[in-house]
C-alpha positions in Angstrom: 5.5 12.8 22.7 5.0 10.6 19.8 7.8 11.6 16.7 6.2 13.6 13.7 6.8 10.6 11.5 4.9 7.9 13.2 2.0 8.9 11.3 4.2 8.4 7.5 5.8 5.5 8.9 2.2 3.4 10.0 0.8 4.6 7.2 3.8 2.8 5.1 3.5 -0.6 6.7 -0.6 -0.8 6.4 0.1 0.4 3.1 2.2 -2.6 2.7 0.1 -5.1 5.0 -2.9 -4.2 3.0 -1.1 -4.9 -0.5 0.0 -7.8 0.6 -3.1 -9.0 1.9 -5.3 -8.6 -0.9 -2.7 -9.8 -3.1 -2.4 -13.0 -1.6 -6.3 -13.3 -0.9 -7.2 -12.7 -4.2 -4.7 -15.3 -5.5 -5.7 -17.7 -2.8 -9.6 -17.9 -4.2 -9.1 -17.3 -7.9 -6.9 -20.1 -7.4 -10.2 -22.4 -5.4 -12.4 -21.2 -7.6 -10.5 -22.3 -10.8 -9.3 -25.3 -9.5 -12.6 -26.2 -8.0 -14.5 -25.6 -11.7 -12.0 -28.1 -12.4 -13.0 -30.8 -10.4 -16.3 -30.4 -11.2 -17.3 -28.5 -8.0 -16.6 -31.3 -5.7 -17.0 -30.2 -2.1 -14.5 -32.3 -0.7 -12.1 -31.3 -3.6 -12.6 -27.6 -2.1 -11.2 -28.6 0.9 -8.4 -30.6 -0.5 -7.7 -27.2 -2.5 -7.7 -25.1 0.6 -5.6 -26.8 2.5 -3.1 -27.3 -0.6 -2.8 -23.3 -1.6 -3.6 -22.1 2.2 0.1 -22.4 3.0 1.5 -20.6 0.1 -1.1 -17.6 -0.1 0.0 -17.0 3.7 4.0 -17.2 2.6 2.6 -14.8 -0.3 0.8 -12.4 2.0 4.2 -12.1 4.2 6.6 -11.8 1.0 4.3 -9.2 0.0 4.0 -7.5 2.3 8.0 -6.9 2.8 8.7 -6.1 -0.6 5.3 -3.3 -0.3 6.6 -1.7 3.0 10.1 -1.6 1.2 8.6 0.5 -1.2 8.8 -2.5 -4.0 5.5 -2.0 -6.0 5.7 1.7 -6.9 7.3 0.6 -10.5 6.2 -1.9 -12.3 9.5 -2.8 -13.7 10.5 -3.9 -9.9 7.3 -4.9 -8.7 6.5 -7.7 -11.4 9.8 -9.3 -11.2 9.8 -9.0 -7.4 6.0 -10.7 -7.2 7.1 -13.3 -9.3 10.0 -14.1 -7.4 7.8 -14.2 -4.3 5.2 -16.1 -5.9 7.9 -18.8 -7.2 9.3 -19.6 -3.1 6.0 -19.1 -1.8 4.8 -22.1 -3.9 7.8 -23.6 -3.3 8.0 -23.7 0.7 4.3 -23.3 1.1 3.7 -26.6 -0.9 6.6 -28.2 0.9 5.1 -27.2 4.2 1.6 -28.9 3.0 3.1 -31.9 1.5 4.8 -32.3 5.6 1.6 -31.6 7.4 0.0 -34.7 5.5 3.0 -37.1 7.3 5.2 -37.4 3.3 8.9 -37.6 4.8 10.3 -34.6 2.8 13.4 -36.4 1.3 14.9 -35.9 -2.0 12.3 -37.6 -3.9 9.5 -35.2 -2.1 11.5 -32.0 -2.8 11.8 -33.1 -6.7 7.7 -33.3 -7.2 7.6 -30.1 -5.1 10.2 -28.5 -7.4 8.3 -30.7 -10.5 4.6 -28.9 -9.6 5.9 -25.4 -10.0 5.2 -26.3 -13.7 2.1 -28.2 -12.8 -0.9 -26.7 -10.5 1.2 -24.2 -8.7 2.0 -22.5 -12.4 -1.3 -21.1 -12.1 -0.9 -20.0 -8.6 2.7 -18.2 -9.9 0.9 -16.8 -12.5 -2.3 -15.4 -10.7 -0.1 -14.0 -7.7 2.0 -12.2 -10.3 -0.8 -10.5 -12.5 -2.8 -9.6 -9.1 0.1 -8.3 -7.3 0.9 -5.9 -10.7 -2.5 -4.9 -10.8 -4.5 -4.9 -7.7 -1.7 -5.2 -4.9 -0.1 -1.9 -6.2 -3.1 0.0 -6.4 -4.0 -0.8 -2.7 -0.4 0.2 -1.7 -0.3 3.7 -4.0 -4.1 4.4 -2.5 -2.8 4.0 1.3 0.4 5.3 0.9 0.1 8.0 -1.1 2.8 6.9 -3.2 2.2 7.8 -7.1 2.9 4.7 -9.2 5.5 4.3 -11.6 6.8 8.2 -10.9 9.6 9.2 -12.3 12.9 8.6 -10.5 13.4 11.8 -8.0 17.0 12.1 -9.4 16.2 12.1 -12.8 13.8 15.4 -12.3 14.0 19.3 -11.6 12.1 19.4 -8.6 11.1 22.8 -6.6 8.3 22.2 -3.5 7.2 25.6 -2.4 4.6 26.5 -0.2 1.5 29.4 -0.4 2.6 31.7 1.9 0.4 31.7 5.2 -2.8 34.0 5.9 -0.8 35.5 8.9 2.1 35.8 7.0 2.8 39.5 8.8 3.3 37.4 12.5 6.9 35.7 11.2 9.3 35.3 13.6 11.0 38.5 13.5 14.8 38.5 14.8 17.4 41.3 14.0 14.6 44.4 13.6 11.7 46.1 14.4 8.5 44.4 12.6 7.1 46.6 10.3 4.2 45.7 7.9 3.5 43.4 5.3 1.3 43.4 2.2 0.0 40.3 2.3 -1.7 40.6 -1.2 1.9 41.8 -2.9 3.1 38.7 -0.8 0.9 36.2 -3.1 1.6 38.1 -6.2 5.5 37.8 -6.0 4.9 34.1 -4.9 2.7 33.3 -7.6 5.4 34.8 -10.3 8.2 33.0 -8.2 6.1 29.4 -9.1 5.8 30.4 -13.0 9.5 32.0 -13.0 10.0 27.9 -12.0 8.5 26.5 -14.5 9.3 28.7 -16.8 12.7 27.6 -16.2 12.2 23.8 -16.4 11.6 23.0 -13.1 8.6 21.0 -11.6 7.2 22.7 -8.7 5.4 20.3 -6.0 3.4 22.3 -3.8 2.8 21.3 -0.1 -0.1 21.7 1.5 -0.7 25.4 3.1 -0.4 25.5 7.0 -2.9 28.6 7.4 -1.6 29.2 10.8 2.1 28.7 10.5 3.2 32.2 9.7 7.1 31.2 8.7 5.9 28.4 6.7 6.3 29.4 3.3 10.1 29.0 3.8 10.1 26.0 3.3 13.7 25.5 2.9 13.5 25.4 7.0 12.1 23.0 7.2 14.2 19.4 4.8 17.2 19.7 3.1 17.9 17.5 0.2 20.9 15.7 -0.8 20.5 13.7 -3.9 17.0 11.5 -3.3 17.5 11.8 0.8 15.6 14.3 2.4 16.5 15.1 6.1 13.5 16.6 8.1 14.8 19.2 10.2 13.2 19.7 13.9 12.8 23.5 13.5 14.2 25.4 16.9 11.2 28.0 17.2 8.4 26.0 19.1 5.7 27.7 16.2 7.5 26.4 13.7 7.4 22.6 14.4 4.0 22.2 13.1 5.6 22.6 9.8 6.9 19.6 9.0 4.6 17.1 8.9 2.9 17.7 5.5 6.8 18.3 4.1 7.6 15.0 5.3 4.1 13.7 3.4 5.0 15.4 0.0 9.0 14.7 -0.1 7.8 10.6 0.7 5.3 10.9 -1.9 7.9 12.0 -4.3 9.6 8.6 -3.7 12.3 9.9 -1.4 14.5 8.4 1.3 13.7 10.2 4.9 15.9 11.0 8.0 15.1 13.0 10.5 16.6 15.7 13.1 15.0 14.6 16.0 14.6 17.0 18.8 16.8 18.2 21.4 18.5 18.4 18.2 17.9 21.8 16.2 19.0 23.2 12.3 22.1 25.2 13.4 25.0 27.0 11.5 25.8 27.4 7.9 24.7 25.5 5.0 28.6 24.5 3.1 29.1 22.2 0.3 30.8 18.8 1.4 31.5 15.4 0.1 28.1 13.1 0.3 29.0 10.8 2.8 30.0 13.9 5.1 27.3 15.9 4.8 25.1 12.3 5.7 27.1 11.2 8.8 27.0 14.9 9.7 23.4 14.8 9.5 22.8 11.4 11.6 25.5 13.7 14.1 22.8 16.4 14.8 20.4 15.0 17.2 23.3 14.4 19.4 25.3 18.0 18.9 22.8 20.4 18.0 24.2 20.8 14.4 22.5 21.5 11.4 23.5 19.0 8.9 26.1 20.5 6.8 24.4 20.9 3.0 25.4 21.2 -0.7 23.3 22.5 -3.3 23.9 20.6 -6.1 21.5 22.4 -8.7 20.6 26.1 -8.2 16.9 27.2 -9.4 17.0 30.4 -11.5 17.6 33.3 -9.1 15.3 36.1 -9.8 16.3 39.0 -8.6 19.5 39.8 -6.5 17.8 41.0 -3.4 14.4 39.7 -1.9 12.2 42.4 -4.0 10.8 39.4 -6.3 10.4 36.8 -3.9 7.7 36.5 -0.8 10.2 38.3 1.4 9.9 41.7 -0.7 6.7 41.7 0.8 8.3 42.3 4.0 10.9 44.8 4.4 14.7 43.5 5.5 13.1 42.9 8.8 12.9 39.0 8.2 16.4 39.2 8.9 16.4 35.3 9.2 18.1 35.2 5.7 20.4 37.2 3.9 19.9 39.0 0.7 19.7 36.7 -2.5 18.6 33.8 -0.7 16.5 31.5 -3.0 13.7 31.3 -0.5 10.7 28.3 -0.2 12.9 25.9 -2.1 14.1 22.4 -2.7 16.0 20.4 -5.2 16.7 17.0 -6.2 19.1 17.3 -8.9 20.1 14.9 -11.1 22.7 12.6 -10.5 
């Protein structure tokens, strides 16, 4: 059975291939089509051209590429620098690489008018890659991806995701007691006034998308825990729960965050205890061999409420949940600062 993330994870490298591709396309016949004016729209000197820049836009396209899939153009800050620096060594080898196919010995004296034409016709090429990449490139990559551009760093926000509470919200796994009704429409209410007691409190709430038919899936906390800007996707132990994590894993990469995951046999077991970062992580890479839940801190607590469950989407269901003990800040997820 294919992992859960295969979808995220082919999504993040044609997000990157494509980015990188039109990039260095773009570059490669702004850079004909400019030079080719030039020459006074000699075909021959066309030729000449393409063969000249063909090296360097295919460097391009592969430097992109890496530095898309790496997650590179989502700021602008990194993703100008970084396409310039590509830009500069894909001029650089790719013009090398051309000057070699032509039969120049590549000595000391060819490397210096290589090194000479990064001022000269391949300035234009540096400069074109750059602007496109900033532009274009990064609007390919945020469309494919998902990824908003130039977001705010995950640590430097208040971040809650919740999750609308499922049509068949009444047909929860139910574990210590009898099942006894819910009021669905009490259910949404107390949600809704959980989202604006949120924001009310400074936090920005990120919803994920609904799973109509995943009855548990408004607790979301089931389903990633957070530590700092790395969210580990738990592998949830109840086989109706495992649809859940898909679109948790879409939102928490969206948001810019580093993902691991619990793969299955391994299950979320056990407590949730504060512990030292590096801990918590190696514990966390430990759980698809030993069953454990990843040992979690919670380094920024969302305003509680109420003290018991009465204003949060479990009121709407009697203690019967009993998956989670009273005062439990349910459907929620930080990334705290620092």
């Amino acid at each position: 059975m294919d992992s859960p993330a295969t979808p995220a994870l082919v999504r993040r490298i044609a997000a990157g291939v494509a980015a990188g591709f039109t990039s260095a396309a773009v570059t490669h016949f702004i850079c004909l089509f400019v030079f080719f004016l030039a020459s006074a729209a000699n075909p021959e000197a066309f030729r000449q051209l393409n063969d000249y820049f063909l090296p360097s836009s295919l460097l391009l396209f592969v430097l992109l590429s890496l530095i898309a899939v790496f997650d590179g153009l989502r700021r602008w800050y990194i993703a100008i620098p970084a396409a310039l620096v590509a830009a500069v060594l894909a001029a650089f080898a790719g013009t090398t690489i051309a000057l070699g196919a032509t039969g120049v010995v590549l000595d000391a004296v060819a490397l210096e008018f290589v090194a000479r034409s990064l001022a000269g016709p391949n300035l234009a090429f540096i400069i074109f890659a750059t602007l496109v990449t900033a532009t274009l490139g990064r609007r390919v990559w945020s469309l494919i991806a998902g990824g908003k551009l130039d977001s705010p760093r995950i640590r430097d926000r208040r971040v809650a995701l919740v999750r609308l509470p499922a049509g068949n919200l009444a047909d929860g796994i139910v574990t210590h007691q009898a099942r006894v009704g819910i009021d669905t429409d009490l259910a949404d209410r107390q949600w809704d006034e959980y989202v604006s007691a949120l924001d009310e409190h400074g936090w920005d709430t990120v919803e994920v998308p609904v799973a109509p038919d995943a009855a548990d899936s408004v607790f979301i906390e089931d389903t990633v825990v957070m530590f700092g800007d790395l969210a580990v996707v738990t592998s949830p132990g109840a086989e109706s729960r495992r649809g859940e994590t898909a679109a948790v894993e879409e939102t928490v990469r969206e948001l810019g965050l580093r993902v691991e995951r619990i793969e299955l046999p391994g299950t979320p077991r056990g407590r949730r205890c504060p512990q030292g970062r590096q801990d918590r992580v190696r514990r966390a890479k430990r759980a698809n061999q030993r069953r454990r839940h990843p040992a979690a801190a919670r380094p920024g607590e969302p305003p509680r409420l109420h003290g018991r469950r009465g204003a949060r989407v479990q009121g709407a269901a009697p203690e019967d949940r009993g998956h989670r003990p009273a005062g439990w800040d349910s459907h929620r997820l930080r990334a705290e600062r620092g």
